[in-house]
N, C-alpha and C positions, 0 to 999 in steps of 0.2 A: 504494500500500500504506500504510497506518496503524500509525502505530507505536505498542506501548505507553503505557501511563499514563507512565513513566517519563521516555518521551522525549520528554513531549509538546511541551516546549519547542523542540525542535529543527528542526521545522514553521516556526519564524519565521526561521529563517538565510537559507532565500531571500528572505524577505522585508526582512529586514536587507539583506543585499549588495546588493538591487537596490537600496532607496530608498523603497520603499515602506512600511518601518516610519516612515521621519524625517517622509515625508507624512501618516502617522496620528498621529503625535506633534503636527502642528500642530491637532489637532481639538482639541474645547472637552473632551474626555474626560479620566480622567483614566489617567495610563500603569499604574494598577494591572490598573484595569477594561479595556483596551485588553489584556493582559497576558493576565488568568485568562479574559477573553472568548476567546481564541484556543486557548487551551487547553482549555475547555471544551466548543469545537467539536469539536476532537480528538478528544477522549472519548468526546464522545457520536456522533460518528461511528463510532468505531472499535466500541462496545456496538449500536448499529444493526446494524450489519454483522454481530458475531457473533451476534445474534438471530436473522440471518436462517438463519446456517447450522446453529446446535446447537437451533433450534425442532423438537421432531417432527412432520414434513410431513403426519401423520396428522389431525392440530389441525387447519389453517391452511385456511383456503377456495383456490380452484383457481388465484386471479389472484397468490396471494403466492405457492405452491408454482410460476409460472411463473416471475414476478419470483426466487425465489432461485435458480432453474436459471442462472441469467443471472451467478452469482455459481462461480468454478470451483471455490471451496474446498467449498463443497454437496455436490460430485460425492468429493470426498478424506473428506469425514465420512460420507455415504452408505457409500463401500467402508471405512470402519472399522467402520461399524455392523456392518456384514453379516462381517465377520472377529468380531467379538465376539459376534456369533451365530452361527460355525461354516459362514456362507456363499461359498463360492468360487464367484460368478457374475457378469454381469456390470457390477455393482454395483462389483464388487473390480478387475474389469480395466479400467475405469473411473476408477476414480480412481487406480491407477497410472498408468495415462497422462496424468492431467491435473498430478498432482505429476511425474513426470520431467519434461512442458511446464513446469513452473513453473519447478521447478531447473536445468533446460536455458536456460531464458530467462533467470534471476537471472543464470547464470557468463555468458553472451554479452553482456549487457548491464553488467556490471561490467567485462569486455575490452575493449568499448565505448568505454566512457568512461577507460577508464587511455589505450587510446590515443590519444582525444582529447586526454587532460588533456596529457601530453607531449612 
């Protein structure tokens, strides 16, 4: 998952704790450009990604509207479309199932790891 503009910095913690930031630090770069390069990945990952979902699939030739199916949040913006057009089909019962899989998997895998952690 991608986080915010906000957090973008927060992408490099793993990379801190392992070691792998101290090994890019020895590069001829400089640690500003090492810096907003990372963050700038972020970003523009995270605008890729909602392209593909809030694009109207009406636009988009048949190989992207495959490729965004592939994406579950596609299937949660479909079932709002279809609520903001007054549609209960199953468009809508669709994408309740795919956000309660999402929030179902968010709280398991937060359980997850608390009891890893201690």
């Amino acid at each position: 998952m991608t986080l915010p503009p906000r957090f973008a910095g927060f992408g490099l913690l793993p990379e801190i704790s392992s070691g792998a930031h101290e090994r890019m630090l020895a590069t001829p770069a400089s640690r500003a450009s090492l810096l907003l390069g990372r963050i700038t990945q972020d970003v523009a990952l995270m605008l890729v990604q909602s392209v593909l979902v809030l694009l109207p699939m009406d636009l988009v030739p048949g190989w992207l509207y495959t490729l965004s199916r592939l994406n579950p949040l596609a299937h949660v913006v479909d079932a709002e479309r279809a609520l903001f057009a007054g549609q209960w089909g199953t468009d809508v019962a669709v994408g309740w199932v795919v956000a309660l899989v999402l929030v179902l998997s968010r709280v398991i895998g937060a359980r997850m790891v608390r009891r890893g952690s201690s």
